[in-house]
N, C-alpha and C positions, 0 to 999 in steps of 0.2 A: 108195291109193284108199280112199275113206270107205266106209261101208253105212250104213244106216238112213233115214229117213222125215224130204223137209222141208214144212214149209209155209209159203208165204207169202201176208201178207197187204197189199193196197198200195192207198194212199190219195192224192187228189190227181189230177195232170192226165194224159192221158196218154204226156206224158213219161217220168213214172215209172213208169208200164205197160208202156213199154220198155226201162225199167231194170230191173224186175222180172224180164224175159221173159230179160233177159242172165243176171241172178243164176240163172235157173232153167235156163238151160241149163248154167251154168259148173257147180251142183251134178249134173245128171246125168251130166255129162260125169266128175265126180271119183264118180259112181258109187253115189249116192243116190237113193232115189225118191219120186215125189212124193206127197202124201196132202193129201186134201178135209178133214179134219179136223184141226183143232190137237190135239186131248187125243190122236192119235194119232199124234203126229210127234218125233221126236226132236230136231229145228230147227225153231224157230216164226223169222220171220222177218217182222219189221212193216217194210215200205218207207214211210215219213211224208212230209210235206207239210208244209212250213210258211210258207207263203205270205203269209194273215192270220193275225188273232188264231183263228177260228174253226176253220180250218185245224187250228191248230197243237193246240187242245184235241179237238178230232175224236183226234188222234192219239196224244194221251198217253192218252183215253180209250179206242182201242183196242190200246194197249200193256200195260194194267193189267188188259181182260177178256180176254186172250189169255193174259195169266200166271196170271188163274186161273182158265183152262183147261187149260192145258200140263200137262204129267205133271211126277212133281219134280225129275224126271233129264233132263227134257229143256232144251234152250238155248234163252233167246230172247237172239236179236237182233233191235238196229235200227238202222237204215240209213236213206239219204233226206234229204229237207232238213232234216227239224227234227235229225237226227245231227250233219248237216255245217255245220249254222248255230252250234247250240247244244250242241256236243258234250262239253264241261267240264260244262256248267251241269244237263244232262239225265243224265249219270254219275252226279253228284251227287246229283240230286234224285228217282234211278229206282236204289235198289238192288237191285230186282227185275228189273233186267235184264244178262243178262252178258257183253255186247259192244255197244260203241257205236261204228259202223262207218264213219265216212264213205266220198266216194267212191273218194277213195283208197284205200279199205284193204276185200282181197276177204272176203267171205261166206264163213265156212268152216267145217269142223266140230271145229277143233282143240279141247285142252282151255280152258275156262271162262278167258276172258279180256277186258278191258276194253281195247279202242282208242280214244284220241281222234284225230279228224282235224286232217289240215294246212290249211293255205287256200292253197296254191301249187295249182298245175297237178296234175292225179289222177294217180300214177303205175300204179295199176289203172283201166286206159280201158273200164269198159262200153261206149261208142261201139261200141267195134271188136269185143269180144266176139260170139262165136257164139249162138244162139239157136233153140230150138227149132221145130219147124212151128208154122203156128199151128192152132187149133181152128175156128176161123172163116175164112169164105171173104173174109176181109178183115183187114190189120193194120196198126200206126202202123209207120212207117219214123222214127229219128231221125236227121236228116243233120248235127246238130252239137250241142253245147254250149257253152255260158255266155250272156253276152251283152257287148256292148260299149256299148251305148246307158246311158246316166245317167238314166233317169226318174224325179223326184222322190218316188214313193209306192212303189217297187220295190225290196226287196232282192238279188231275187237274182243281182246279178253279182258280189256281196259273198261269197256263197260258192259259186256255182254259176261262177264264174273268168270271166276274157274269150272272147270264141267258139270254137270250136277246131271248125272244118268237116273233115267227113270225106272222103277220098278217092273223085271218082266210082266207081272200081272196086268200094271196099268196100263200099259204097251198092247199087249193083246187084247186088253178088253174093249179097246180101241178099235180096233182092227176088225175087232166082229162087229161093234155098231158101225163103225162107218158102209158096213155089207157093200164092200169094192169087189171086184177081180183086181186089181192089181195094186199094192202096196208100193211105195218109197219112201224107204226110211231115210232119215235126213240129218243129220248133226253137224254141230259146225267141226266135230275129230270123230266120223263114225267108227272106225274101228278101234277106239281107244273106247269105245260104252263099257262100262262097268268098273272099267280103271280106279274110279276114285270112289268106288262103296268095294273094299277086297273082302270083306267078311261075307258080303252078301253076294259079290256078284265077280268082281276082279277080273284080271285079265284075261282076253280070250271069251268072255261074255257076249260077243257079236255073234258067233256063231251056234250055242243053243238058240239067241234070238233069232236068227235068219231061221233056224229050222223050224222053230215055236211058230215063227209067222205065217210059212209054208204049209204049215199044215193049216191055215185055216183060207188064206188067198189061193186064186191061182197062180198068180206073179208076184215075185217078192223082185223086187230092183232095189241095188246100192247107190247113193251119191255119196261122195265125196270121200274118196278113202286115202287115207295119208300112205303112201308109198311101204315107209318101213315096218307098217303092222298088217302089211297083205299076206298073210300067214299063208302057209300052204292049206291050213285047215281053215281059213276061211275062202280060199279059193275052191276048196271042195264045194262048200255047202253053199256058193254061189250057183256053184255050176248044177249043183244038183236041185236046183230051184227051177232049171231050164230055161231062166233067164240070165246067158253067160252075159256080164254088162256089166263094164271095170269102167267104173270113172279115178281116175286116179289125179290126184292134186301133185303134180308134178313142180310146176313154176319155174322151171328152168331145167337143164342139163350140164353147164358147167360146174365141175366139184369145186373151184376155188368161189365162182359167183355164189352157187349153193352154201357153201360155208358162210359167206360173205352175207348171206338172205338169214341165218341160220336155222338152216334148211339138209337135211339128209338126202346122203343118198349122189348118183352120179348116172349120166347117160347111158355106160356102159352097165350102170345095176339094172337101170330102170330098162334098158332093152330085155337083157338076157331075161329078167322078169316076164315081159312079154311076150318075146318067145315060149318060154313055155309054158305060157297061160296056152298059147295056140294050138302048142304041141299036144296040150293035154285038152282044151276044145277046139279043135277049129275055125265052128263058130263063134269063138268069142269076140266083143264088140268091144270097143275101147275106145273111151273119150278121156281128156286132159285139156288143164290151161296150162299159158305160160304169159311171165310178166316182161316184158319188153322193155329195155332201158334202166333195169334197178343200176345205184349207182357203182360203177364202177365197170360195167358190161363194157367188154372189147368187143374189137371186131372179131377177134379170134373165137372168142365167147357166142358172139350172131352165129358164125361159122358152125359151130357144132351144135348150135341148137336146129339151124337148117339141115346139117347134116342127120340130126335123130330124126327129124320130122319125115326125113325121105326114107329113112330107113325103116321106123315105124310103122309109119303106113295106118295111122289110125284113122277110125272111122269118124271120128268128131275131134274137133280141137275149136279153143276160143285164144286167141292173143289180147294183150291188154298190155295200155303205158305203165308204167308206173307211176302210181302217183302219190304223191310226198304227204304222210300221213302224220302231223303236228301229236308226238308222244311216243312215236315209234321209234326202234333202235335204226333204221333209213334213213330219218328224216333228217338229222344230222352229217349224214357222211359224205365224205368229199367225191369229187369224178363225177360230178348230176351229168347225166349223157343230154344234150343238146334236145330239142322238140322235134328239128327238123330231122335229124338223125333216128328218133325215135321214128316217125312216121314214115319211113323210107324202110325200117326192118320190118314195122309192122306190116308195110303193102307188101314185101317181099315174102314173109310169111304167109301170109294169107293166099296171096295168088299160089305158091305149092299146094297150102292143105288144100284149098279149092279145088286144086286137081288131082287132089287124092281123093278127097273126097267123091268125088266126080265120080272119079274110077273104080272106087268099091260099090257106089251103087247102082255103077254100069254093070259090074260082074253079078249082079243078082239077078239080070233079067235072064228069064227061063227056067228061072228056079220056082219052088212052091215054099211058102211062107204061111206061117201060122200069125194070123194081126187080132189083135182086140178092137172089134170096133167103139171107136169114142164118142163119132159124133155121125151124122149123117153124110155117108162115102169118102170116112176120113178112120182109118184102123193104123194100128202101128204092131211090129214085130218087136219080139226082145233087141234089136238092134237100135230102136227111137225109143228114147225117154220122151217124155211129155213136154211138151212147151219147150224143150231147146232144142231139139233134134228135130230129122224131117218125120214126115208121114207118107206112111202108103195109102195113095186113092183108092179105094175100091165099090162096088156097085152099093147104088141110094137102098137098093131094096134089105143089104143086111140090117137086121137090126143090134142096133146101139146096145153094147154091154156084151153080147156073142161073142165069142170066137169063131173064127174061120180060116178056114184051109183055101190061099188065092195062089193066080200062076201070076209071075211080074214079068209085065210085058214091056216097059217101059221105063225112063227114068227123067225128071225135071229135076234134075242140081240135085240136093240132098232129099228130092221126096221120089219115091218111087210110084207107079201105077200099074195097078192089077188088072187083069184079065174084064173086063165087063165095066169097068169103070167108066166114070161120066166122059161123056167124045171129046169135048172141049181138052182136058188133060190127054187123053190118049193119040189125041191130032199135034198136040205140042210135043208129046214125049217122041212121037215119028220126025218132027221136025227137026228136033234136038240132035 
């Protein structure tokens, strides 16, 4: 058994927030504890992202202020994508750090040592590892890793491996220790779980899991659902969770760009889809990205993606460049759309959703809302996921983990404010 002090710090989606949350429990379980500060820790531990380009310098730039932070005895490691993508090349090119960990290979406090990873199948499964309570009356659930899908702009099944779904049981057993109100399940192809165990679990396995889940949270939330596996029967058992919340992995609306991404699916599927998600809850909530500039995007192509955007009318959207991923079927192909060109569709998309945005959470005021509070005068409704979306203000006095019944008086950009809320927000929301 170890002693001493780790910290980690992790970057990216949250995914790997629940890769972190494993690594932190596998160290206090080997008997180490935890500490707020690097310059007091004996393991610094950077979890990285490397996704894009921008990603990937996020994380060497926070691997190089942590080392000179750290004490001079103490270790850092790192772990994560950019470990298990570029694990030779970041050895190499980071003497400053003294383990290079992929997922294969566990976190740990032996002496000062350098792992590179393999790219076969993990034979240390964080999946399945244990994991602490959480802090918050809400936490991501991971029901599988890798992916099996080939999409042209995307690396990571190149080293995050083909799917590998979890076992209902393990899943659930999860779910009761972490004692949340609210669940999100998380994958990098959630509605494709159980695809690749059919003896055991097969297609269509999302939705006993959503209902398995339901029974034991008050909120079940989806991220990340690939368009063409939104089953009518899994949009039931969304909705009948009361938390109607489509995030759908869109990345574009032109059918020849979409082929072109090879990627399913077309504006006019992906509306009529949404329409009747609506038709059939009202309140349904809808978020989507989309990537901007993949190559070969015309102008025609901006045009109709502008055109869905106005149409749709979603409640969240995120826009993103493209960016050129060294292994991918993109990274070769001819038509690269200009930088400048790129950041001229991006501003133009974002100032729409911005105003759509706006205006849906303008149309809430007057209404009554059910919020989980999370933090002190900070609740969210089935329409905010955690950490990307807004938040409704509401009064210091509820307590953290409750639910409540508030009236929204108010709205600041994407966060709204309830009835009794702190003055400061509800003098801004008047202004607004």
């Amino acid at each position: 058994m170890s002693t001493g002090r780790f910290y980690v710090e992790t970057l990216g989606c949250p995914k790997n927030q629940v890769d972190s949350d494993k690594l932190v429990g596998t160290l206090l379980a080997d008997g180490m504890l935890p500490s707020t500060d690097p310059a007091a820790a004996d393991l610094v531990v950077v979890n990285t992202c490397a996704f894009i380009e921008a990603a990937r310098q996020e994380s060497i730039d926070t691997i190089l202020a942590l080392d000179e932070q750290r004490r001079p005895e103490a270790r850092l490691v790192v772990t994560g994508c950019l470990a298990e993508r570029y694990g030779d090349e970041l050895a190499a090119a980071l003497p400053e750090v003294d383990q290079v960990a992929g997922f294969g290979v566990p976190v740990n406090s032996s002496p000062t040592r350098r792992l590179i990873p393999v790219r076969e199948v993990p034979s240390f499964d964080l999946l399945n590892l244990a994991r602490p309570r959480s802090d918050a009356p809400w936490a991501y659930v991971k029901i599988a890793e890798g992916c099996d899908r080939t999409c042209g702009f995307c690396a990571i099944p190149s080293f995050r491996g083909p799917q590998r779904s979890r076992s209902v049981e393990s899943i659930l057993t999860e779910v009761e220790q972490l004692q949340v109100q609210e669940v999100v399940l998380v994958a990098q192809d959630l509605a494709s779980y159980g695809k690749d165990r059919p003896g055991e679990l097969g297609a269509g396995a999302i939705v006993p899991l959503v209902e398995g889940v339901a029974e034991r949270v008050e909120r079940v939330r989806l991220l990340y659902l690939y368009p063409s596996d939104l089953s009518d029967a899994l949009v039931d058992a969304i909705c009948a969770t009361g938390v109607p919340y489509f995030d759908l992995s869109l990345q574009h609306v032109s059918k020849p760009l979409l082929r072109r991404m090879r990627r399913w699916g077309d504006g006019d599927r992906f509306l009529r889809r949404i329409t009747a998600i609506r038709a059939r809850q009202p309140d349904a909530a809808f978020r989507s990205n989309f990537i901007v500039g993949y190559p070969g995007e015309t102008e025609h192509d901006h045009d109709e993606l502008l055109r869905f955007v106005e149409a749709a009318q979603l409640d969240w959207c995120g826009f993103f460049a493209f960016s050129r991923e060294v292994g991918t079927y993109a990274a070769d192909l001819d038509d690269q759309v200009t930088g400048s060109l790129v950041t001229e569709r991006l501003a133009e998309l974002t100032e729409l959703q911005d105003a759509i945005t706006a205006s849906r959470r303008d149309a809430l005021i007057g209404q009554t809302v059910d919020v989980l509070v999370d933090a002190v005068g900070i609740g969210r409704s089935h329409r905010e996921a955690p950490e990307i979306d807004g938040v409704v203000h509401v009064r210091h006095d509820l307590r953290v983990g409750d639910f409540a019944e508030v009236s929204i008086v108010g709205a600041l950009g994407p966060d709204l404010v309830a009835a009794g809320a702190m003055r400061g927000a509800l003098e801004l929301s008047e202004v607004g």
